[in-house]
N, C-alpha and C positions, 0 to 999 in steps of 0.2 A: 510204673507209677511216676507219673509227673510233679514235681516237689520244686518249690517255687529258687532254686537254685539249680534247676538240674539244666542238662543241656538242651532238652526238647522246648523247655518253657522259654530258654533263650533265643531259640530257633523262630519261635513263634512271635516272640518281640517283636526280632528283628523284622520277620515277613509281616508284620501288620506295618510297621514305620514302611516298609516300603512300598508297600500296599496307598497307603496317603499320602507317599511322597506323588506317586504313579497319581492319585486322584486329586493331588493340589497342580500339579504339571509345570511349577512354576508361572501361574496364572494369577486370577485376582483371589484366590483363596489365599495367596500365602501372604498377602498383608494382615491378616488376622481382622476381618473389617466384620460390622455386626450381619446377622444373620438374617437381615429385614434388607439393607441393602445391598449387601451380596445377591441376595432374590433378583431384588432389582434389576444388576446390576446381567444377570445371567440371563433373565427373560429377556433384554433386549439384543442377546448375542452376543454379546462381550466377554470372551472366555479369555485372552490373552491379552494382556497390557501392553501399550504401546512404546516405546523407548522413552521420552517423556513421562508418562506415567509413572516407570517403571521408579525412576531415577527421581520424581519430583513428591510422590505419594508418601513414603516413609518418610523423610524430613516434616514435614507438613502436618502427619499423624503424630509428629516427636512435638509439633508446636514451634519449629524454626522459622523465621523469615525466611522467604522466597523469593530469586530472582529468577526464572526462567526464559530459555530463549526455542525456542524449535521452529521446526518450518510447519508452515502453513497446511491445516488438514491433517496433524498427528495429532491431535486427542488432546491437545490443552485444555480444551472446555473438562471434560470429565478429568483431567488431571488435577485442579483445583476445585471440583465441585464433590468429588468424593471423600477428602479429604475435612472437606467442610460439612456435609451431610453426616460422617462417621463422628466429627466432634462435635452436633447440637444432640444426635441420635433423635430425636423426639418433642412433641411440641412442649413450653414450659408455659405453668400457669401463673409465671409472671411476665408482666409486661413489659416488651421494650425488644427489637432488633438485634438479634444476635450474630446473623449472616448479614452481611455487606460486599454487591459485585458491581464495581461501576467498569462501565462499557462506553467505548466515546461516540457511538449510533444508537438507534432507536432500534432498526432491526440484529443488529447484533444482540441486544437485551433479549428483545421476545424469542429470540433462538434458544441462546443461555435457557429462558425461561421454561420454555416448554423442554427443552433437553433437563433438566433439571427436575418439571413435574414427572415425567417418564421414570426416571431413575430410583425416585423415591416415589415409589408407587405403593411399597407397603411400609413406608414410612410413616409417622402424624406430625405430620411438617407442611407450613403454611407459606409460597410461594405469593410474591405482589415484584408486579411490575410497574415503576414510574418513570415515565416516557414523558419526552413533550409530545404532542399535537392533540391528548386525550383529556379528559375533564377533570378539573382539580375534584370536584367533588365529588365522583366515583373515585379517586385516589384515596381523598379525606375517606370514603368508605371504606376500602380496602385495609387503610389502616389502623380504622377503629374496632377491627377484628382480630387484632393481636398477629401479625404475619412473623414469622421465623427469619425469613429469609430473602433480601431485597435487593432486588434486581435494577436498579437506574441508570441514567446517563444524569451528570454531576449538576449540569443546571436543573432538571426538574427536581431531585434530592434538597436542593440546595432553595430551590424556589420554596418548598414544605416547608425546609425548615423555618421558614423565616415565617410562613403564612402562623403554621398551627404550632411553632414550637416541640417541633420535632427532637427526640434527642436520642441519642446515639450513644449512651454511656453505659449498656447493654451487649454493645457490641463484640464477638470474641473473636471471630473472623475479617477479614476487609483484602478483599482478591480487586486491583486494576488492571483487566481484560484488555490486550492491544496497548499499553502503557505508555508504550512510544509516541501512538499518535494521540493519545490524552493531553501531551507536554505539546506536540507539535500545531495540535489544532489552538491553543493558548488557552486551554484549560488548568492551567496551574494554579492562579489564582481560585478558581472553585474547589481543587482537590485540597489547597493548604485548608481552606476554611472548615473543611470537611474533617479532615486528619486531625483539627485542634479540637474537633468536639470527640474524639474517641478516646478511650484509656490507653494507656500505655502498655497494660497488657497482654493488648489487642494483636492479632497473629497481622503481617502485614506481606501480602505475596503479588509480587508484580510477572504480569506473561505476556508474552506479544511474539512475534513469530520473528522478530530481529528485535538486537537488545546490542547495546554496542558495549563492551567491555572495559568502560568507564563509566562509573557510577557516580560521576557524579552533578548528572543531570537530577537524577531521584534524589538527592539529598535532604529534600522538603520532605520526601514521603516519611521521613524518619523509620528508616528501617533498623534491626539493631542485629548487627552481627550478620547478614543474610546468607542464605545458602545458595552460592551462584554455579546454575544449571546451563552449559552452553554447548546443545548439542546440534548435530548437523553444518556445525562449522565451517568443516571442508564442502561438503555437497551440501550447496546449496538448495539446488532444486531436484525430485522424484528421480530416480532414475530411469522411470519408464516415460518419464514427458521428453515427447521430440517437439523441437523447437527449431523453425525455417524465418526466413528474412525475405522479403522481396525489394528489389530497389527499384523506384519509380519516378516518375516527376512530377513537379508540386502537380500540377492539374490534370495528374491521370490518380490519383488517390483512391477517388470516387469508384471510376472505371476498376480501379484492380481490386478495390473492398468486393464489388461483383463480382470479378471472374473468380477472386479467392470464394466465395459463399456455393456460385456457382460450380465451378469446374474443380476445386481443388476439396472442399469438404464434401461438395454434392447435394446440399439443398436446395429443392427445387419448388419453384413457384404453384403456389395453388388460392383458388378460390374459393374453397372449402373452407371454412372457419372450423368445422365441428372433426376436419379429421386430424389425426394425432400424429408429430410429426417427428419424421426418423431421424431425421439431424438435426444438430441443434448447435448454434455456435454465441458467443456471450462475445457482443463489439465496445471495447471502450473507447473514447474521444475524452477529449481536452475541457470544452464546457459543454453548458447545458443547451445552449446555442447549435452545435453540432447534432446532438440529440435528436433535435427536433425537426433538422435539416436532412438529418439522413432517416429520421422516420418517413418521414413525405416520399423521401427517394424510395423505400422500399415499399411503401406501398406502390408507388406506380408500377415498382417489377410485381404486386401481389404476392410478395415475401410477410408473412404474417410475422408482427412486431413486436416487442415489447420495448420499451423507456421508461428510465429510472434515473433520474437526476436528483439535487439536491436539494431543488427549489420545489420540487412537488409535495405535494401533502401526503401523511404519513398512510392513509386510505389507501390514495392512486397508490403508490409506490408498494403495498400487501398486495395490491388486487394486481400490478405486472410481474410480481416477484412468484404470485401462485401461479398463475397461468403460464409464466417461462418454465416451472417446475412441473404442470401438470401437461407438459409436453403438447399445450394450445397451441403456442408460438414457437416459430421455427430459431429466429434469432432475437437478443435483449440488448440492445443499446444503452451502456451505462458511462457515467462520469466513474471517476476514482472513490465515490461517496461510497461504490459497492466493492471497493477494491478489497475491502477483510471483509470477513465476518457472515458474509451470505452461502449457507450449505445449499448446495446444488451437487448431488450427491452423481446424477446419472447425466453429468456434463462433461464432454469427450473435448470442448475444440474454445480457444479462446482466440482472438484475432485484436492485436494493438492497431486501430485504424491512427490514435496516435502515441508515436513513441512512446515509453517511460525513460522522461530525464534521468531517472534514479535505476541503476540497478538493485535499490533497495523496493523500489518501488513495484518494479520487473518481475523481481520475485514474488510479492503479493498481488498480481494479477496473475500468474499465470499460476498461482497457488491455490486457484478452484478447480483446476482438473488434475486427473491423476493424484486422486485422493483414497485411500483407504485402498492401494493394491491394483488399483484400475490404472489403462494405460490411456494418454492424453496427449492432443499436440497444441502447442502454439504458437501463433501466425502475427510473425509483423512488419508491417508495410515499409517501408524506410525512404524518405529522402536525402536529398546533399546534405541538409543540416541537421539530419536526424543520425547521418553515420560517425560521427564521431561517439554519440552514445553509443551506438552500437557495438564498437571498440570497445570505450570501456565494461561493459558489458561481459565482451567473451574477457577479453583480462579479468575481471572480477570471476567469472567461471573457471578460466584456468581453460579455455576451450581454444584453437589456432582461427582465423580467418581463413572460413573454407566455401571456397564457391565451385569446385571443381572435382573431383577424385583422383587422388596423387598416385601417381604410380608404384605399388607394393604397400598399399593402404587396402586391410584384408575386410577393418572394421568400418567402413566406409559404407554410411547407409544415405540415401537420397533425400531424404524426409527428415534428417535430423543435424542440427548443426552445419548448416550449411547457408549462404544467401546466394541471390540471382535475380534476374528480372524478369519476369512475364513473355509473353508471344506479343508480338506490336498488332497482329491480324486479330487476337481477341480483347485486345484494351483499347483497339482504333473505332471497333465496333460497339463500344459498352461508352467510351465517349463520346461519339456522333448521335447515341439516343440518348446521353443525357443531356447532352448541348440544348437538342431539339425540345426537351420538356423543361429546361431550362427558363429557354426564349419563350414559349406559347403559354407559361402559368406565370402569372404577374406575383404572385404571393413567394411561389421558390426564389424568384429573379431578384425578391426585396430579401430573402434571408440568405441568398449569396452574398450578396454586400454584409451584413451581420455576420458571416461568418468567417470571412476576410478578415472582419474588423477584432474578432474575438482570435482570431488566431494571431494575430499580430502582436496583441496584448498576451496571450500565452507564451510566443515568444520572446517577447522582453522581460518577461516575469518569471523563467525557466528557470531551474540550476544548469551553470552551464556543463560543458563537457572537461576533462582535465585535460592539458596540456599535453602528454603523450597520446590523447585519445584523438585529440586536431591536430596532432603535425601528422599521424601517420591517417588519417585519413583524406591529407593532401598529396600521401603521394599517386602517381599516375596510373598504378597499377590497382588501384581504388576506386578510383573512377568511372562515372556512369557507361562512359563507354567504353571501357573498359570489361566493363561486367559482361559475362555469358549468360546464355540461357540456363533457367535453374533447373538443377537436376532431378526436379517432381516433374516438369514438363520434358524436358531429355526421354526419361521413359516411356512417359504416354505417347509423347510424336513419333511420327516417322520421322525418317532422315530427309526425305524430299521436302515434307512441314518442317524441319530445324533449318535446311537448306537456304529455301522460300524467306524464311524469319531471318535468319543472316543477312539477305539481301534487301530485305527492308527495313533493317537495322544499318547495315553502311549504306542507304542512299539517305538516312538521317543524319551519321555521322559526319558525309563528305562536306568536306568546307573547301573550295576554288583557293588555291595559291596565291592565283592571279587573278586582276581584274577584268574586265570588258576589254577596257581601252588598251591594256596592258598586252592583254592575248593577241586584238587588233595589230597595235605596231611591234611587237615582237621585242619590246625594252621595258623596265619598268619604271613607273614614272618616279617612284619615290625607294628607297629601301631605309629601315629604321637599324639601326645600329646596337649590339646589348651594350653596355659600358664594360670596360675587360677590368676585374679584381683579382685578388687571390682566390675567392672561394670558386670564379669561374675558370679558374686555369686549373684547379686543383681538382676539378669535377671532368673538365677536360682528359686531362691526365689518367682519374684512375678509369674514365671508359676507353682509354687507348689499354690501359694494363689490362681492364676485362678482355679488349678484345681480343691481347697478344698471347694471354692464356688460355682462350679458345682454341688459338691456332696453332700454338704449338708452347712445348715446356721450354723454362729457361732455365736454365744450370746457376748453382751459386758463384761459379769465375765470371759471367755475363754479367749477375744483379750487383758483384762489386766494382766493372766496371763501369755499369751504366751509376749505380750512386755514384761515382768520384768526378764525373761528369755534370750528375742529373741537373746542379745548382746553374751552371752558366749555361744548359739547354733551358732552363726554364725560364732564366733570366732575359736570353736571349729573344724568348717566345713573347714575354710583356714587352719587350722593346719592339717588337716588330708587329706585334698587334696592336699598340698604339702609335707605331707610324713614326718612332722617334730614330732607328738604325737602317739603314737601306744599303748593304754589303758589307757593311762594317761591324767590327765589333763593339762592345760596351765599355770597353775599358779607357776612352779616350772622354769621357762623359761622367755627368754628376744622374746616380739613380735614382728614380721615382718611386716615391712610396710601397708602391705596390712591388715592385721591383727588391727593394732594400728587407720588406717583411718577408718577402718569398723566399728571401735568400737568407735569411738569416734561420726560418722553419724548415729549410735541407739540411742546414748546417748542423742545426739541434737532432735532425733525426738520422744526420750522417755517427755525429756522437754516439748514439744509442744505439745504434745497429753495430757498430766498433764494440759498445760496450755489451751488449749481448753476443757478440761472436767471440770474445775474450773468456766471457764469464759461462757461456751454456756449456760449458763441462765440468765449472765447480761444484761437485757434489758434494755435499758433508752430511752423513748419514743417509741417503738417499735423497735428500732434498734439494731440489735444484733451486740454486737464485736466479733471480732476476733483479734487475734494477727494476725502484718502483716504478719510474717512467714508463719500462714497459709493459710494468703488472697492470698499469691504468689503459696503457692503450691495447693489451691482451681482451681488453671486456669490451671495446668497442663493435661496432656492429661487421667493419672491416675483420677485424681478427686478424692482421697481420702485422708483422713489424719486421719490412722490408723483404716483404715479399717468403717470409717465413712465417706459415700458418702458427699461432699460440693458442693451447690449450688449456683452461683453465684448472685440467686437473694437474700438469703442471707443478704449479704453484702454490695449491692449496687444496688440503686434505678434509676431505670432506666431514669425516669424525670429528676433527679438532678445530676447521674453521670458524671465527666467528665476521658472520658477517656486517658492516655497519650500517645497513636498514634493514629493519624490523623484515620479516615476512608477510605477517598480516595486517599490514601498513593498509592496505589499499582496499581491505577487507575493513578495517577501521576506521576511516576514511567515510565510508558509502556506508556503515551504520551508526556515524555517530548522528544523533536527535540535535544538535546547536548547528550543525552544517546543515539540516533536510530541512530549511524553512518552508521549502516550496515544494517539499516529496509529494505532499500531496496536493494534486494540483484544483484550483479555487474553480468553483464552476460558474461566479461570476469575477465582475472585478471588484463589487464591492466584497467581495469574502477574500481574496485577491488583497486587498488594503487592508483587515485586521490584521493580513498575517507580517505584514513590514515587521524591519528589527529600527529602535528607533532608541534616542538616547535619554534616558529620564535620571532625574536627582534621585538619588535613593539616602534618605536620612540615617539607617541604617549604618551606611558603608562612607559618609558623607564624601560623596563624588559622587560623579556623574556614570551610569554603568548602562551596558547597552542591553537591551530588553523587546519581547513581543509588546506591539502596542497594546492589545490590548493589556497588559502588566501593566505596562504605564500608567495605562488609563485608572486602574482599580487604584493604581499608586493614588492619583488623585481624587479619582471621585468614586472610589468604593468599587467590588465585586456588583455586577447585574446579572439577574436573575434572568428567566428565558422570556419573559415578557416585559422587556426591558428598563428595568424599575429599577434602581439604586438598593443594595441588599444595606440593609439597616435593623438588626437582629433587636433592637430596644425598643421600635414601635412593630406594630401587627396591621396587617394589611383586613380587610372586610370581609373579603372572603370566605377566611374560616370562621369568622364570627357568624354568616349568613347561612352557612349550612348548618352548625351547633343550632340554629335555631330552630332552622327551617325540619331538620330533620331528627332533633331531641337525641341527636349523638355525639360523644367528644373523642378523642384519639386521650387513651390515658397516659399520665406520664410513667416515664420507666420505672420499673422499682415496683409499683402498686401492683394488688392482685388483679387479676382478672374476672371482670365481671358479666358474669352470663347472661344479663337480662339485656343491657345493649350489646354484648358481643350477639345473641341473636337475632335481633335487628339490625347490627349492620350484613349481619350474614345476609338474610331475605333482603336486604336492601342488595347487598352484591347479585344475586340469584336475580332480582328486577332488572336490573341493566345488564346482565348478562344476555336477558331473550328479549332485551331492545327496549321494555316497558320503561317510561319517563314518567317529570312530575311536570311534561309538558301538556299533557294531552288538553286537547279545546275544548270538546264536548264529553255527552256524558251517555252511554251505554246503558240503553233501557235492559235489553236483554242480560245484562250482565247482572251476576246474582252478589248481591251486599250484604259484606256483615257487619251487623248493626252497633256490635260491640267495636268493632275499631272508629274510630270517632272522626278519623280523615273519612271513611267511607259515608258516616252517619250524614256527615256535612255536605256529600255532594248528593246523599238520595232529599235533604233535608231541602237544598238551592237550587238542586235539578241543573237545568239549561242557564241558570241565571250565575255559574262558576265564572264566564267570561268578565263580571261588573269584580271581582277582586280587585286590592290594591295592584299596584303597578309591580308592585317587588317580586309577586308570584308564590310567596309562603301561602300553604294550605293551614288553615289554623284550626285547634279542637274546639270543643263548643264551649270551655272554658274560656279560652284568648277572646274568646268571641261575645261571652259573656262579660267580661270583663274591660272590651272596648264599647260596647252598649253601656254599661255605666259612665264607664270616661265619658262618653259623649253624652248621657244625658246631665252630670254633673255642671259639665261646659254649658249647655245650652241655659240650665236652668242660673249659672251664673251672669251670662249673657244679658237674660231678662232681669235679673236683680238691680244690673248696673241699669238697663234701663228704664225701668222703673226711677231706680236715684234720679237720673237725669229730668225724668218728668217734672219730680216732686219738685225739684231747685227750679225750676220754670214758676 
């Protein structure tokens, strides 16, 4: 008999907890989330949460502020929209905004949005998106039906508020999607105004796929206490994204963007519009100018296209974004506008035709492939002035500069982390046809020069590269010609093709010694001289040591005689390279500069190598000293101190060491938002000129502080709204008064119940513009059946074809208004005749 202490009944406890542990898996069950969106949440395949998720959903469900950082395509959208769904749970029958996501794109929103309706599918939760380029008064309709949950980019929000007196004091949620570039595109001024109309408290979670670990760019957002999530730190980018470099010259660009499309992804030309295409590669450039130039160029190869810039309308830019998605178009030509935020879920191959200044930026392009477990590569084209990004780049990766396979390198894959340069046989060929359609179409020939001109402007307007990232891409073993063939074409050629290509690679490198004239009479007519310093005798010097080390070892009795020597050989060496001692020695003479420094920097490192040969056997407790002198010149790139390699373990214990710069120096550096003015780069130059940092008076702070203009500007003359009007929240724009009229609805204010007689007319009024129907229509539709009861209806069976003689404003009016202007006007007329009459009678 089983007795609710016995041991059997405990048996069975415990096998049912494990029973649910087994059935929760550590999955989205075990946030404890309602059982409506769990559904949800499970219908669309979502059985295991994402590391972000994981780490950002319980704080969020506690009601903490959120700071979040992860990489690009881990689940940030459902990491903050689950959280916010689990806290409305269901639609309220009062009025007023409780969800708040602002997004700094248009299509970034409608993504949100529709990812959003999916997930709360058995939810009763009301989703509205306000975008620019769409109609205030389908918005005004949207939101006179009580919506849960709102979806914006900060000027259209901001544009409402001012139109219809929008209010936000409802609010319990407010998530800023991509945050970083909200501050960086100079949306700041719209976010404060936004954040002052909310309560305090209101949950406040900022995500973006880089986030720099000072906060105190967000200070405005007034966050209180947040809970800072910084994952992906070290690994930056997928581990399954391979990532190759081609090095080119400026005017083979073009040329290699084709044989990369052609020869390297394998997309090939077709005529077919209607078939569906197996490769697919997403090309970004610099502006919207490039776009449009290399659209042209690919249709001439009959590479089916897409273009997406920042200057197109929100229509064009859905209608290139579905068709690159629905696998119409082979490759998408985009500025940086599409650098976040666009899911492209079965996209394999991305191509930088121009660099990313920013390895912050680097990371978000190439952070649409190799998403969700899928494996991705991307391809970037590189010139001279693009290598030093490139450097910093792999520094920022923690990756080596590899063009080559080292010997006893087991992990050494061809396709991954690597650069090189192309075959000169198929970029010589990909350039002589585009010379030729160059020259014979007058229209490309006109946006070459445009796009010269936009690239010029790009690069004055760049972030530059750091300073270790230019001097080492000055040295010689960097250099264009210096580069090999890259090892994706290594494999595919034969050796006779790698051969052939070497030989037409040095008859471009060969440059003639001599001249004409020169070779003629066998003298030369001129010879240029270097100037002789220290730093060229010192360079002189340590290529005689490399080379003596080559050829043979030198013992330490050799390297103390040659030090006690080395000072008056070297000295001797500046006197005789500049022509001042001719068999004689220096001691009979007064020395020269270069002479007296040289000699004084043996002397100091004759000292030191004395004092290291004295002191490298004083141990005390195992630790060996070193003078600092030589602890500093142990780190140099030489590593030697008089011809005795130093090891930095040495010196300093790795446990205990502290070093004095930061580690993630260089990692914080390239994500902080006040340094990335120009991360994202402007697609014209006037977007290019908002982004200036410019110095405004701030009364505030009274001084002068450095600022986006446009910050300045709202300093001055007020926040503007997206249709560039001065935001002035004490008067009301027409607008909304024109539709309250026109269509007998108002957006209520928060706080009031909810009213079902116009919430279901705005509803049918959404449902009307949803299947296209306007209150534009011209004519009047005999066949169409009227009911006579709605009184808009009555009035056009009533005027027929004679709707066109309306006022000019376009309000439909009931037969009331209508009634009621036939009096007006007969009242006027009969007052008319009154006066004239008077006028007779006085005659």
């Amino acid at each position: 008999m089983k007795g609710v202490g016995t041991w059997e009944s405990a048996m069975e406890v415990a096998e049912e907890q494990q029973q649910q542990q087994k059935k929760r898996g550590g999955g989205f069950q075990s946030f404890g989330l309602e059982k409506p969106l769990l559904d949800g949440i499970l219908r669309l395949g979502y059985n295991v949460p994402t590391p972000i998720q994981r780490r950002a959903i319980p704080p969020m469900m506690q009601g903490n502020d959120i700071v979040a950082m992860a990489r690009t395509g881990s689940g940030k959208t459902a990491a903050f929209l689950i959280p916010m769904l689990h806290l409305l749970k269901a639609h309220s029958k009062i009025v007023g905004v409780r969800g708040l996501i602002l997004s700094p794109t248009r299509e970034l929103s409608m993504q949100i949005l529709r990812f959003g309706i999916q997930i709360s599918k058995f939810l009763d939760l009301r989703f509205v998106a306000l975008v620019g380029g769409n109609s205030l008064e389908q918005q005004f309709e949207m939101l006179a039906s009580n919506p849960d949950i709102v979806v914006a980019t900060p000027g259209r929000i901001l544009h409402i508020m001012e139109e219809a007196s929008l209010q936000l004091s409802m609010v319990k949620s407010i998530v800023l999607d991509e945050a970083d570039r909200l501050f960086e595109l100079g949306l700041q001024p719209q976010i404060v105004a936004i954040m002052q109309k909310i309560p305090e408290s209101c949950q406040r979670s900022l995500f973006s796929a880089t986030m720099p670990s000072v906060l105190a760019e967000f200070t405005n957002a007034g966050l209180h206490n947040p809970v800072v999530l910084r994952l992906d730190a070290e690994m930056k980018l997928s581990d399954k994204l391979k990532q190759s470099a081609f090095f080119v010259r400026n005017d083979e660009k073009i040329a290699a963007l084709i044989v990369l499309l052609k020869k390297v992804i394998g997309i090939e030309a077709s005529d077919k519009k209607s078939e569906s295409a197996e490769k697919q590669a997403l090309v970004f450039v610099e502006s919207k100018f490039h776009v449009d130039y290399l659209e042209a160029i690919m249709e001439a190869y009959h590479i089916s296209c897409s273009a997406v810039h920042g200057q197109m309308d929100q229509e064009g830019r859905r209608n290139a974004v579905r068709a690159f998605a629905k696998r119409e178009t082979s490759v998408m030509i985009v500025t940086d506008v599409a650098a976040r935020g666009l899911d492209l879920p079965l996209l394999d191959n991305v191509v930088n035709f121009s660099f990313a200044p920013t390895p912050k930026l680097f990371v978000h392009r190439v952070g649409r492939v190799a998403r969700a477990g899928r494996s991705g590569a991307a391809y970037s084209i590189l010139t001279f002035e693009d290598f030093p990004h490139y450097v910093d780049l792999m520094a920022f990766l923690n990756r080596p500069l590899q063009c080559r396979k080292e010997p006893g390198d087991l992990l050494f894959t061809a396709d991954d982390g690597c650069y090189g340069r192309m075959p000169e046989d198929a970029l010589q060929l990909e350039l002589d046809f585009i010379r030729r359609l160059v020259q014979n179409d007058v229209e490309l020939k006109g946006m070459t020069k445009v796009v010269e001109n936009a690239h010029k402007k790009f690069a004055r307007t760049k972030k530059k590269a750091t300073h270790d990232g230019i001097q080492t891409a000055r040295q010689s073993e960097y250099q264009f010609d210096s580069t090999p063939l890259h090892p994706i074409f290594v494999e595919r050629l034969e050796k006779k093709e790698i051969a052939a290509d070497e030989a037409r690679v040095g008859l471009k490198r060969f440059k003639a010694k001599e001249s004409l004239l020169e070779i003629v009479h066998g003298e030369k007519m001129m010879e240029i001289k270097k100037p002789v310093t220290v730093q060229s005798l010192w360079r002189e010097q340590r290529q005689r040591g490399e080379d003596k080390e080559g050829s043979e070892k030198v013992d330490t009795g050799s390297d103390k005689k040659q030090g006690k020597h080395e000072s008056e050989n070297c000295v001797s060496m500046v006197a005789r390279k500049n022509g001042a001692v001719k068999g004689s020695s220096t001691m009979g003479r007064k020395l020269s500069l270069a002479e007296s420094l040289l000699l004084k920097a043996q002397e100091r490192k004759k000292r030191e190598r004395e004092a290291v040969n004295g002191e490298e056997n004083d141990d005390v407790d195992g630790i060996t000293v070193f003078p600092a002198r030589a602890a500093y010149h142990s780190n140099s790139s030489a590593g030697a101190i008089g011809g005795m390699e130093c090891n930095s373990d040495k010196y300093r214990d790795r446990e205990f060491f502290m070093e004095d710069v930061k580690r993630n120096t260089i990692e914080d550096v390239h994500y902080s938002v006040k340094d990335a003015t120009f991360d994202i780069g402007a697609d014209t130059a006037q977007e290019a000129q908002q982004r200036r940092q410019v110095y405004a008076w701030s009364k505030k702070k009274n001084r002068y502080v450095r600022m986006n203009v446009n910050d300045a500007k709202a300093l001055l003359r007020g926040v503007k709204n997206e249709a560039g009007k001065a935001v002035n929240f004490k008067t009301k724009l027409k607008t909304y008064s024109k539709w309250t009229k026109k269509s007998n609805l108002r957006i209520q204010d928060a706080g009031e119940e909810e009213d079902l007689g116009p919430l279901r007319q705005a509803r049918d009024a959404q449902r009307q513009n949803e299947r296209g129907v306007g209150d534009e229509d011209d004519g009047f539709d005999e066949t169409e059946e009227v009911d006579i009861s709605n009184p808009n209806q009555g009035k056009k069976l009533r005027i027929g074809r004679k709707l066109r003689r309306l006022p000019k404003d376009g309000h439909v009016r009931t037969f009331e208004e209508m009634a009621l202007m036939k009096r007006k006007a007969a009242k006027e007329k009969a007052r008319l005749e009154r006066k004239k009459q008077k006028g007779k009678r006085k005659r």
